[in-house]
Structures are given as structure tokens and as C-alpha cells.
N, CA, C and O atoms as CSV, one atom per row, in Angstrom:
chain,resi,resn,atom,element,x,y,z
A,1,UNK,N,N,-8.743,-99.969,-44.200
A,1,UNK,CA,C,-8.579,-98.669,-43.579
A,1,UNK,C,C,-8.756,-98.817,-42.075
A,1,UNK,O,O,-9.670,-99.398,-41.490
A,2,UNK,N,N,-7.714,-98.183,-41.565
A,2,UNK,CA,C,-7.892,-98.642,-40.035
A,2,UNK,C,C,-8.909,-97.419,-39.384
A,2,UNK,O,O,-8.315,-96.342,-39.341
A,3,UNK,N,N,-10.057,-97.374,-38.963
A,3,UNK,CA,C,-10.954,-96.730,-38.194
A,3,UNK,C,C,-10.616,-95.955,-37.092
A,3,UNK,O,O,-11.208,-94.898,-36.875
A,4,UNK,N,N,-9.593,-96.427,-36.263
A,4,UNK,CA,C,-9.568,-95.915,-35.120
A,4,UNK,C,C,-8.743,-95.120,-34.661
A,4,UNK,O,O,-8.487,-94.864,-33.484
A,5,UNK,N,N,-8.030,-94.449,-36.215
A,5,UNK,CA,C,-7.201,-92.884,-35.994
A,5,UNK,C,C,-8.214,-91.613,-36.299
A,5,UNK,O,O,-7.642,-90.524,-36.340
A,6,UNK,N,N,-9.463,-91.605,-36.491
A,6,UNK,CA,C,-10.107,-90.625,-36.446
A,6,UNK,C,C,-10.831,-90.300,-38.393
A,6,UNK,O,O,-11.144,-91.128,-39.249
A,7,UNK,N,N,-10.848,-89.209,-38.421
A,7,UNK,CA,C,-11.470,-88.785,-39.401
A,7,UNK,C,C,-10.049,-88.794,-40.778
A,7,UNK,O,O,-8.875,-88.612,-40.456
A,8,UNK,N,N,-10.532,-89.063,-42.403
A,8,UNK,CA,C,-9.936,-88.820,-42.789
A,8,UNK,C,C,-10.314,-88.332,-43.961
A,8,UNK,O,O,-11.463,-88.536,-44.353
A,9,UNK,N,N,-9.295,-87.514,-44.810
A,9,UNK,CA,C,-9.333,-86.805,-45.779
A,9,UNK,C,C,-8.749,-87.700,-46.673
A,9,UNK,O,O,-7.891,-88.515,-46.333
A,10,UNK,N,N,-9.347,-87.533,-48.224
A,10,UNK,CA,C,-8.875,-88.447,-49.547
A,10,UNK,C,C,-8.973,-86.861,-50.903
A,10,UNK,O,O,-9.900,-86.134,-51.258
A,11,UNK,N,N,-7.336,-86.954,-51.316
A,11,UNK,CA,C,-7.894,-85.513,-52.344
A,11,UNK,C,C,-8.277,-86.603,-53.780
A,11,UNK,O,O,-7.937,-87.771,-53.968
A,12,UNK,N,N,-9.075,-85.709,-54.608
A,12,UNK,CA,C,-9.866,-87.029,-55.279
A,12,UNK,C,C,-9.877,-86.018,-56.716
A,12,UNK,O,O,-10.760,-86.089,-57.570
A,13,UNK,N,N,-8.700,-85.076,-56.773
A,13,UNK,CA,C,-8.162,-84.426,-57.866
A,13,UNK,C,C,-9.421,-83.032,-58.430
A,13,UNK,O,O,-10.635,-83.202,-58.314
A,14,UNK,N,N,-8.986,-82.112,-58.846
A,14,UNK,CA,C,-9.908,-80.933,-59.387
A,14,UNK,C,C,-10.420,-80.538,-58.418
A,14,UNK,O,O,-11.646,-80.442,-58.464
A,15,UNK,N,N,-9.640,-80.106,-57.010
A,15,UNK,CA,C,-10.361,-79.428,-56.109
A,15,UNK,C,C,-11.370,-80.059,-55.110
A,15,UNK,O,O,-12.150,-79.485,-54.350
A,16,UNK,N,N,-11.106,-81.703,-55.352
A,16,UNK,CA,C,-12.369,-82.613,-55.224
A,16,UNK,C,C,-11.923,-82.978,-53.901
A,16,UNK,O,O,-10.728,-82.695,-53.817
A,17,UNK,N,N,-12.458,-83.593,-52.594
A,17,UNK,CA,C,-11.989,-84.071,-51.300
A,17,UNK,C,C,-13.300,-85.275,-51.057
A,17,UNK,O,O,-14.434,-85.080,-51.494
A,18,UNK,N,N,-12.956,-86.350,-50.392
A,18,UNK,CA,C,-13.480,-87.456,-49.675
A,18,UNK,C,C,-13.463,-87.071,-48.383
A,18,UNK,O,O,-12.300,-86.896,-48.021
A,19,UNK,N,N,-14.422,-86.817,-47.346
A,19,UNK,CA,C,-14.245,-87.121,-46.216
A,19,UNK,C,C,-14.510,-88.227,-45.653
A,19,UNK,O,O,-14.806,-88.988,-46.575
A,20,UNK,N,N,-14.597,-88.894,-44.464
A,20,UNK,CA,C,-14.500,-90.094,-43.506
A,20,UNK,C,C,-14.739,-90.098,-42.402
A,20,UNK,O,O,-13.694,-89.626,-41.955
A,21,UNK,N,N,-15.434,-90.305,-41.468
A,21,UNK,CA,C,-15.781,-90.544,-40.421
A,21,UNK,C,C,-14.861,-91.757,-39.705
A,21,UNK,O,O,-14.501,-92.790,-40.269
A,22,UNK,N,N,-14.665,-91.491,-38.760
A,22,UNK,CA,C,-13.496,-92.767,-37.968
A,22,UNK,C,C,-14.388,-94.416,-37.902
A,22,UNK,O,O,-14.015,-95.586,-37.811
A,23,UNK,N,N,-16.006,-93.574,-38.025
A,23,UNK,CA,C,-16.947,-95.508,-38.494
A,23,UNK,C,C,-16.771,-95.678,-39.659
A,23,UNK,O,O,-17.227,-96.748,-40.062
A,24,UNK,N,N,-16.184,-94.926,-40.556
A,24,UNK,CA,C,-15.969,-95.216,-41.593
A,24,UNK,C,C,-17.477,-94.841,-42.729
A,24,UNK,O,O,-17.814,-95.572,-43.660
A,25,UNK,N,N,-18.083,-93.725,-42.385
A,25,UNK,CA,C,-19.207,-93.300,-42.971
A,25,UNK,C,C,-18.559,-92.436,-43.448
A,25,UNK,O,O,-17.610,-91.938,-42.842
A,26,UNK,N,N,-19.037,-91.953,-44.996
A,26,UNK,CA,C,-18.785,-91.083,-45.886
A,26,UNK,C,C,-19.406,-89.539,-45.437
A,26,UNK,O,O,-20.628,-89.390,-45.431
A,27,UNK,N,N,-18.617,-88.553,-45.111
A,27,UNK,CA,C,-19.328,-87.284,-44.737
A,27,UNK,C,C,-19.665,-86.521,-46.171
A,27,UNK,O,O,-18.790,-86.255,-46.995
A,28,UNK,N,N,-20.590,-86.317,-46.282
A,28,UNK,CA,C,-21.026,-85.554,-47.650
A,28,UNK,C,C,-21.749,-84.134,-47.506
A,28,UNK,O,O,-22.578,-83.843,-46.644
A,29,UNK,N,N,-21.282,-83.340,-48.488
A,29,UNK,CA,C,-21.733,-81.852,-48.907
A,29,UNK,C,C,-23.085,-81.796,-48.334
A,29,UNK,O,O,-24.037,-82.417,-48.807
A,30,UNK,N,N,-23.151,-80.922,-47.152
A,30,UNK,CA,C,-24.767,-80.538,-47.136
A,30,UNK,C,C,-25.737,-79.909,-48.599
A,30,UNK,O,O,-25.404,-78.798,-49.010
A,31,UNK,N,N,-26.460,-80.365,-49.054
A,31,UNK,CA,C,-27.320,-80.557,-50.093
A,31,UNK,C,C,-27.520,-78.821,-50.122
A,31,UNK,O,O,-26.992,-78.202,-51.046
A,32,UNK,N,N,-28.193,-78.190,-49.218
A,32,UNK,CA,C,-28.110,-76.558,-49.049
A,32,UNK,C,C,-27.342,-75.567,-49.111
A,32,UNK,O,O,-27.725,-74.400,-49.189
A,33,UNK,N,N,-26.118,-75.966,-49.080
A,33,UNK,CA,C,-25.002,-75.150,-48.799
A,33,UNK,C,C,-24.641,-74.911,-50.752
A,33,UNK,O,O,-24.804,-75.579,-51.773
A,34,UNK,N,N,-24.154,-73.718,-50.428
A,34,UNK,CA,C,-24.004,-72.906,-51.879
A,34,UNK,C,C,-22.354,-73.262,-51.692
A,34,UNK,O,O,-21.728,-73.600,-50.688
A,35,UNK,N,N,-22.020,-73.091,-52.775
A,35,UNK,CA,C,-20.208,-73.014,-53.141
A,35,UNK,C,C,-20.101,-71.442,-52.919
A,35,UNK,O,O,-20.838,-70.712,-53.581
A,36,UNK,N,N,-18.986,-70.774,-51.788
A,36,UNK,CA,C,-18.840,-69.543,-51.753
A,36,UNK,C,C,-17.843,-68.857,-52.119
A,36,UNK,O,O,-16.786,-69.225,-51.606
A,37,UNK,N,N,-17.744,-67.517,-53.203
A,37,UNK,CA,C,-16.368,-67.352,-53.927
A,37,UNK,C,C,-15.164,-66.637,-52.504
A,37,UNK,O,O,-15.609,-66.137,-51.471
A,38,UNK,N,N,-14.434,-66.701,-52.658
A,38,UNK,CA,C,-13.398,-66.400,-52.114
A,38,UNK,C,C,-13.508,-64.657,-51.943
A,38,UNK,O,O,-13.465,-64.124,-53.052
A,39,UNK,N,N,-13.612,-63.873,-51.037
A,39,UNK,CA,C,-13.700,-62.210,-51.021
A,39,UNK,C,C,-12.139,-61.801,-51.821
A,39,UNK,O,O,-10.979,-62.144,-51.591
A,40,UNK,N,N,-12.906,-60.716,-53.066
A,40,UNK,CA,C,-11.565,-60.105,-54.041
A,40,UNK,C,C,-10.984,-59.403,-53.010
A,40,UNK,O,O,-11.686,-58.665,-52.319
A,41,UNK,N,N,-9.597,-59.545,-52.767
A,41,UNK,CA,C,-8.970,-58.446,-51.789
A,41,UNK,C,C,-8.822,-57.320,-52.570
A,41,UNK,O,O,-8.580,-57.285,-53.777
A,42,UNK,N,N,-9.014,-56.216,-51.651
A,42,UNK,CA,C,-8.680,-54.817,-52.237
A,42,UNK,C,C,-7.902,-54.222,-51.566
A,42,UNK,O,O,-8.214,-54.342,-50.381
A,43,UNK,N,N,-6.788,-53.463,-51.748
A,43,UNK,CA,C,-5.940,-52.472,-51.017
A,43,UNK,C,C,-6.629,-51.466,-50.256
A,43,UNK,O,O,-7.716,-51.074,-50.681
A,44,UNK,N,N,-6.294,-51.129,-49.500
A,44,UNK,CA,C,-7.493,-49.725,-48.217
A,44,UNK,C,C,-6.717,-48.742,-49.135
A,44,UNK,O,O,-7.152,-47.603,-48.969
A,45,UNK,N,N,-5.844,-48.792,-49.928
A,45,UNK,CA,C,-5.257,-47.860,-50.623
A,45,UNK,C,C,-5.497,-47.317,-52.122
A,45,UNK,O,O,-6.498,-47.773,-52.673
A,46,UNK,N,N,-4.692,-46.379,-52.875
A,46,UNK,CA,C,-4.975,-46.084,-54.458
A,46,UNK,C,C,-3.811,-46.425,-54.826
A,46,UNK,O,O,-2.832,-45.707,-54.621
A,47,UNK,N,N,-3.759,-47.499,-55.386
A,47,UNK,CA,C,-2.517,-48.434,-55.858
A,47,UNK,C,C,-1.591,-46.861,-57.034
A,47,UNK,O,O,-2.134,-46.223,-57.936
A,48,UNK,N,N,-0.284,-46.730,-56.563
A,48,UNK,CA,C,-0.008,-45.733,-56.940
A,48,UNK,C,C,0.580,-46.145,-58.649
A,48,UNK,O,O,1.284,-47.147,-58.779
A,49,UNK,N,N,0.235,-45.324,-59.830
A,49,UNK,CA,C,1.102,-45.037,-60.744
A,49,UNK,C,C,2.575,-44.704,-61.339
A,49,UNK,O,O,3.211,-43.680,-61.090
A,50,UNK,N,N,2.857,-45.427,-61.904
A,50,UNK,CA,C,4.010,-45.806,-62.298
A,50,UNK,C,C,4.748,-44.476,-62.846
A,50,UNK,O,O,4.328,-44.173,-63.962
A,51,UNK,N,N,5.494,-43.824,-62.469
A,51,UNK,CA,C,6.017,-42.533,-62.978
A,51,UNK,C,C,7.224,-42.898,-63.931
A,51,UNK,O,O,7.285,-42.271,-64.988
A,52,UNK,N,N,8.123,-43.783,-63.683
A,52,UNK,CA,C,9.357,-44.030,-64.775
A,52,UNK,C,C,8.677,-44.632,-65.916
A,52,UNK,O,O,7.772,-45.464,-65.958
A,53,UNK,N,N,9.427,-43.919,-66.982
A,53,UNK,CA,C,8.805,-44.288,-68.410
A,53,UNK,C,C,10.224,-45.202,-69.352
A,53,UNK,O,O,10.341,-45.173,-70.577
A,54,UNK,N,N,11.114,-45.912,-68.440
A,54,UNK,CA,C,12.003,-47.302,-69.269
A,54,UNK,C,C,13.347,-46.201,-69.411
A,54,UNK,O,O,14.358,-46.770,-69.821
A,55,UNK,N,N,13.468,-45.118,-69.210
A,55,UNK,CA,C,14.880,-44.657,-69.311
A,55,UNK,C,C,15.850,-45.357,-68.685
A,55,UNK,O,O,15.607,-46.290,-67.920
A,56,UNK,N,N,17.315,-44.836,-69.053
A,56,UNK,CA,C,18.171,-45.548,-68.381
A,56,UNK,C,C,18.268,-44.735,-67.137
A,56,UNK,O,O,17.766,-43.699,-66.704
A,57,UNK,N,N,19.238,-45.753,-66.690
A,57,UNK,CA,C,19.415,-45.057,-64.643
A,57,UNK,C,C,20.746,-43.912,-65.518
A,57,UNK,O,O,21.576,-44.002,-66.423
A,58,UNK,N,N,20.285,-42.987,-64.626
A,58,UNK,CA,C,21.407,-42.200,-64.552
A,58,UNK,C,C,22.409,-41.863,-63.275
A,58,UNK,O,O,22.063,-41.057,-62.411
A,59,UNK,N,N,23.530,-42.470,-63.241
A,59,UNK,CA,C,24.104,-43.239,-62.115
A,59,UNK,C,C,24.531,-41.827,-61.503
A,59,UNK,O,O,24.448,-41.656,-60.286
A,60,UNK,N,N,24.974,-40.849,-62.325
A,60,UNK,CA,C,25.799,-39.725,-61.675
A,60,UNK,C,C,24.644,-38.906,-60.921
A,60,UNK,O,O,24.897,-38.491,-59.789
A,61,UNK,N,N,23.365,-38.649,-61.501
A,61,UNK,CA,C,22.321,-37.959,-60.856
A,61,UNK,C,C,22.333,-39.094,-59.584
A,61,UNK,O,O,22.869,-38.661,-58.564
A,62,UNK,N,N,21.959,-40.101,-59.527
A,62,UNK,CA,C,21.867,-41.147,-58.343
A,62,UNK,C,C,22.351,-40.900,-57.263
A,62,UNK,O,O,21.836,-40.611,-56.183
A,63,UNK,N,N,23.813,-41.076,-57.722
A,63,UNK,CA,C,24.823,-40.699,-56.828
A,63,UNK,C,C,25.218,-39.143,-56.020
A,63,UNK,O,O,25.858,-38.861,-55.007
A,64,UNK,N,N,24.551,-38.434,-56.939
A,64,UNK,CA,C,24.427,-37.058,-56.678
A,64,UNK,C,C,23.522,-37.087,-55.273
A,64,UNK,O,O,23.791,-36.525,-54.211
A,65,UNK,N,N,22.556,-37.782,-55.546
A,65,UNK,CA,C,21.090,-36.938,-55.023
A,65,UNK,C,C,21.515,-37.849,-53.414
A,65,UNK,O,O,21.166,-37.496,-52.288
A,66,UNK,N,N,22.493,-39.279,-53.837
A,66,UNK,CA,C,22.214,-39.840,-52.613
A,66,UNK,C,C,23.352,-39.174,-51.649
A,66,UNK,O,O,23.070,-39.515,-50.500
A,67,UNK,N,N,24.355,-38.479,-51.654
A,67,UNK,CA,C,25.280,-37.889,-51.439
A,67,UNK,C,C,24.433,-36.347,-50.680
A,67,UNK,O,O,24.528,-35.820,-49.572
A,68,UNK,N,N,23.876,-36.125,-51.531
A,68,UNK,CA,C,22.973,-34.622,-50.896
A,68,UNK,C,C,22.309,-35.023,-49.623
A,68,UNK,O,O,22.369,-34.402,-48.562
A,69,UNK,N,N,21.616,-36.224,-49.874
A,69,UNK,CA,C,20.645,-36.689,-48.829
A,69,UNK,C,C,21.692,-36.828,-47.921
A,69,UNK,O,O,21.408,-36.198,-46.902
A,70,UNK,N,N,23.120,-37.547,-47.813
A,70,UNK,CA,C,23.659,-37.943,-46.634
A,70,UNK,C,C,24.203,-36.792,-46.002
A,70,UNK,O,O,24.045,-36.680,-44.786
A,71,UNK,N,N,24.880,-35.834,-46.699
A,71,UNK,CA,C,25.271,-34.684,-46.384
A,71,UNK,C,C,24.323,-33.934,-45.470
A,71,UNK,O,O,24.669,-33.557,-44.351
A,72,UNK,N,N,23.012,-33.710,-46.024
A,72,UNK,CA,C,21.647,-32.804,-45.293
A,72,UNK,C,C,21.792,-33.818,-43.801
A,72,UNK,O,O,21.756,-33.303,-42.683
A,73,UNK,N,N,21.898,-34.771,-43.942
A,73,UNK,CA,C,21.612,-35.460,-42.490
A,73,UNK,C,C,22.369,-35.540,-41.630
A,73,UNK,O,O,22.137,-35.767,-40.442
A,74,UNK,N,N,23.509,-35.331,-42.229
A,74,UNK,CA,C,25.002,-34.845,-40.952
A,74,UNK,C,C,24.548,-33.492,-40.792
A,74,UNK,O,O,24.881,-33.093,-39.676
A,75,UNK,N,N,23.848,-32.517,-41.531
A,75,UNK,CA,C,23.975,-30.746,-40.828
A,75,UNK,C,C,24.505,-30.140,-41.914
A,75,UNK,O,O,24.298,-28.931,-42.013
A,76,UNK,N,N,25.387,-30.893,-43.082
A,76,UNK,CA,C,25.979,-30.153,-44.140
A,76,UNK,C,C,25.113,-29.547,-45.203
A,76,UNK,O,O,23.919,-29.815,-45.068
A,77,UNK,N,N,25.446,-28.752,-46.287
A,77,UNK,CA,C,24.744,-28.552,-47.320
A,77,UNK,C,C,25.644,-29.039,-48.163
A,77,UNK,O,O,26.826,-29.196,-47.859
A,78,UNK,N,N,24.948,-29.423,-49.731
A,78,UNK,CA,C,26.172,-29.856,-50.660
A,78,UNK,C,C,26.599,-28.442,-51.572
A,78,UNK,O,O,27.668,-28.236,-52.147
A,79,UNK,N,N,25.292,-27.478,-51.491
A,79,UNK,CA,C,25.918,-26.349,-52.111
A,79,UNK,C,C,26.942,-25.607,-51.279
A,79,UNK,O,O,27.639,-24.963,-52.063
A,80,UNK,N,N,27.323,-25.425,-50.069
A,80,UNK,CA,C,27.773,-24.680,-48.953
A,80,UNK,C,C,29.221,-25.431,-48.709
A,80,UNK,O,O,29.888,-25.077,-47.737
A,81,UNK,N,N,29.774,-26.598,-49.698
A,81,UNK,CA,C,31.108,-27.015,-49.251
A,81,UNK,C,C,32.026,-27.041,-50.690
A,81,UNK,O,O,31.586,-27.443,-51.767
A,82,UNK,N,N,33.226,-26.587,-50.489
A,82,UNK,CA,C,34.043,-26.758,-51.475
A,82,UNK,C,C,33.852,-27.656,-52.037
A,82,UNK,O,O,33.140,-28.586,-51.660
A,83,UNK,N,N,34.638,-27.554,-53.395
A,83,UNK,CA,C,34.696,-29.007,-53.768
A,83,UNK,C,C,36.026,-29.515,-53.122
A,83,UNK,O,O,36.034,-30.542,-52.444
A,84,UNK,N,N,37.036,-28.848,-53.323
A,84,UNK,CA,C,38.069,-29.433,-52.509
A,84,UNK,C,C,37.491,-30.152,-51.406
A,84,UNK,O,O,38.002,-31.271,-51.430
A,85,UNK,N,N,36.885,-30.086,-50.692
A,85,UNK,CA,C,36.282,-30.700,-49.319
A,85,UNK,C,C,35.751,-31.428,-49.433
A,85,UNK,O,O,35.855,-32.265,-48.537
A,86,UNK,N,N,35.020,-31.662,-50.273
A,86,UNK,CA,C,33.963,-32.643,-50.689
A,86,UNK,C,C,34.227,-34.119,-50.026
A,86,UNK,O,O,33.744,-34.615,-49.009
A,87,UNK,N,N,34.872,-34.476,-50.674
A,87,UNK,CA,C,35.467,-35.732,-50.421
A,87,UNK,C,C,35.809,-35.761,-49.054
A,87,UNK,O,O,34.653,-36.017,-48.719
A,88,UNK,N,N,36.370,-35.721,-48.047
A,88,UNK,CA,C,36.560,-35.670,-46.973
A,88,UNK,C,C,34.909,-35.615,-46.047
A,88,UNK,O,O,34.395,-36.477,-45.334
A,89,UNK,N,N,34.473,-34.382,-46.390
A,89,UNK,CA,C,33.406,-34.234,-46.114
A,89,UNK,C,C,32.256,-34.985,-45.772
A,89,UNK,O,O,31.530,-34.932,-44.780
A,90,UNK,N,N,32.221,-35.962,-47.167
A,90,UNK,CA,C,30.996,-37.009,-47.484
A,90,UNK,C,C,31.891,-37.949,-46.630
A,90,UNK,O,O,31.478,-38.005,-45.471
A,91,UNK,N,N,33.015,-38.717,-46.866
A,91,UNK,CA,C,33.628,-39.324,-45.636
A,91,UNK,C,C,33.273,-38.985,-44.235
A,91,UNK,O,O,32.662,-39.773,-43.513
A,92,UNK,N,N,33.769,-37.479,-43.752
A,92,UNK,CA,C,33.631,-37.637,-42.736
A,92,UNK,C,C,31.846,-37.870,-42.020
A,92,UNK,O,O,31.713,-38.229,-40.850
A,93,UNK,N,N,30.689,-37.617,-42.879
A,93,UNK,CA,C,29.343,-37.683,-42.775
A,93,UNK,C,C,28.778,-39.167,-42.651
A,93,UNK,O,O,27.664,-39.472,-42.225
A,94,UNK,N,N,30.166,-40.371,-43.290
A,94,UNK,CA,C,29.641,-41.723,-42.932
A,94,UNK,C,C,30.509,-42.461,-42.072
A,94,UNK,O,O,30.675,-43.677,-41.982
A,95,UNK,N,N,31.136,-41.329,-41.336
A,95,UNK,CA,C,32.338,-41.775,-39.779
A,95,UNK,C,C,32.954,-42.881,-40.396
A,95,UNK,O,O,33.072,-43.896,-39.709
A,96,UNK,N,N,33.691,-42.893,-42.453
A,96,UNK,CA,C,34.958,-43.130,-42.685
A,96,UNK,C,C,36.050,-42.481,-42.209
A,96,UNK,O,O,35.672,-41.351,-41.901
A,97,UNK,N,N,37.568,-42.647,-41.921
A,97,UNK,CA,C,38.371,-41.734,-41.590
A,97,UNK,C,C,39.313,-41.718,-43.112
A,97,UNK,O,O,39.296,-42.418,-44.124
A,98,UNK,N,N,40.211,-40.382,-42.604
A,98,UNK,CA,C,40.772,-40.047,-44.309
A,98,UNK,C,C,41.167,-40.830,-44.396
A,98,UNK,O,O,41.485,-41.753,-43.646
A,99,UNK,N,N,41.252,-40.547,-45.693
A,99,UNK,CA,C,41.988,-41.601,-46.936
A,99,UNK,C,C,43.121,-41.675,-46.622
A,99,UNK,O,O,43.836,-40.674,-46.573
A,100,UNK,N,N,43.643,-43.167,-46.269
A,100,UNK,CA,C,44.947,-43.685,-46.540
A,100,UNK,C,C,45.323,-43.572,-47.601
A,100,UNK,O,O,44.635,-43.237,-48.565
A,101,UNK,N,N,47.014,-43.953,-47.603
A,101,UNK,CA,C,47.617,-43.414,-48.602
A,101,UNK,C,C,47.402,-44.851,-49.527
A,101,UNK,O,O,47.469,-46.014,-49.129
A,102,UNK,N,N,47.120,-44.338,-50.895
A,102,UNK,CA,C,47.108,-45.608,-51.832
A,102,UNK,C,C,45.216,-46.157,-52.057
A,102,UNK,O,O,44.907,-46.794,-53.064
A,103,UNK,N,N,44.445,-45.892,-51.280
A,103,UNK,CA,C,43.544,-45.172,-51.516
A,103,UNK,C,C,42.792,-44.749,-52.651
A,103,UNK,O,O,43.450,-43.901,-53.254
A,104,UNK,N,N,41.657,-44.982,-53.221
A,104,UNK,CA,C,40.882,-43.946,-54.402
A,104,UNK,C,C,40.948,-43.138,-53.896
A,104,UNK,O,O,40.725,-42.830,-52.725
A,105,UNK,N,N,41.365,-42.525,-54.959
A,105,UNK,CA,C,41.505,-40.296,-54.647
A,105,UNK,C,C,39.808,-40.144,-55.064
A,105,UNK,O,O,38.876,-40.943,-55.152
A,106,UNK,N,N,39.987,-38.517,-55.281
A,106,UNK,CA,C,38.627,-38.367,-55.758
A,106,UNK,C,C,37.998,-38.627,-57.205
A,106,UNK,O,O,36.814,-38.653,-57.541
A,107,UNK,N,N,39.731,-38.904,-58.320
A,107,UNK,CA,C,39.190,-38.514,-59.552
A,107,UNK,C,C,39.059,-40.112,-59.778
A,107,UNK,O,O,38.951,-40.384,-60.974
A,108,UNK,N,N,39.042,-41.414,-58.774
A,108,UNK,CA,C,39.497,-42.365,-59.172
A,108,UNK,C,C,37.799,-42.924,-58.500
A,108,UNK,O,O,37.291,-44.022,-58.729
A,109,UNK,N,N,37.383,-42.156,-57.918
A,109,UNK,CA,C,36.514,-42.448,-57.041
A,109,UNK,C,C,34.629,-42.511,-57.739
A,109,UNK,O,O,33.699,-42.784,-56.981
């Protein structure tokens, strides 16, 4: 063992370590010193409860609710627009421009 790169570490399996001194003296566990557990982390928080109970997704409510949300955030309401409009509407709320021709329509959509 060459001495004169400094201190070294040996893992010696099960959590186990060798230390070394660069004279090549064995550094060993102060005899006093206790083994100390690791602090349980806790959240500063109340870890919240699980409200879905394994149903399936329901894609059309999904799509509903995420459509309302985008609408409310342009200024629109979703009760307050045709349906004829609709489509255009929710387009024009994510600065798509109309539908080219050839295009998903609405019933394709």
C-alpha cells in the first residue's frame, strides 16, 4: 500500500468500513461514541388522502371540465356560447386559427 496518497477507505461489506492513516495506522471507532439512528423525516405537512376510489377515467367529463377551464381563462363562459360556436370558440381561446378545409369537423373531433 503506497502511504503517501493520504488517508484511505476499505468497504469491508455489511455497512462495515476500514479506515487508514497515510502511516498506515488503523483509525478505529471511538470506544464512546454510540451508533446514531438516522432522523425519521416528516412532512411540515398532513399527507393528503386519497379521494379516487379505482373508477374508470371518464374522458368526456375530462375533456369537458378541461375545455371550461380554458374557456373561463380567455373571458368566455361555456354556458354563455352556442354550440354552433363552440368549436371555433375553444380554437379561437388556444390562438388555433379556423379550421382548414379537410380538417376534423366537430363531430369527428
Amino acid at each position: 500500500m503506497d502511504t503517501d496518497i493520504g488517508y484511505t477507505v476499505v468497504a469491508l461489506g455489511d455497512g462495515r468500513f476500514r479506515f487508514t492513516a497515510p502511516d498506515g495506522r488503523e483509525i478505529v471507532e471511538h470506544p464512546d461514541r454510540q451508533p446514531v439512528a438516522p432522523p425519521t423525516p416528516t412532512a411540515p405537512w398532513k399527507a393528503p388522502a386519497p379521494t379516487w376510489g379505482g373508477e374508470h377515467l371518464d374522458l368526456a367529463h375530462l375533456i369537458d371540465g378541461m375545455a371550461a377551464n380554458l374557456l373561463n381563462g380567455s373571458g368566455a363562459r361555456l354556458p354563455d356560447i352556442p354550440v354552433a360556436e363552440l368549436h371555433q370558440t375553444l380554437r379561437d381561446a388556444v390562438g388555433r386559427p379556423v379550421a382548414a378545409p379537410g380538417e376534423a369537423s366537430d363531430a369527428a373531433a
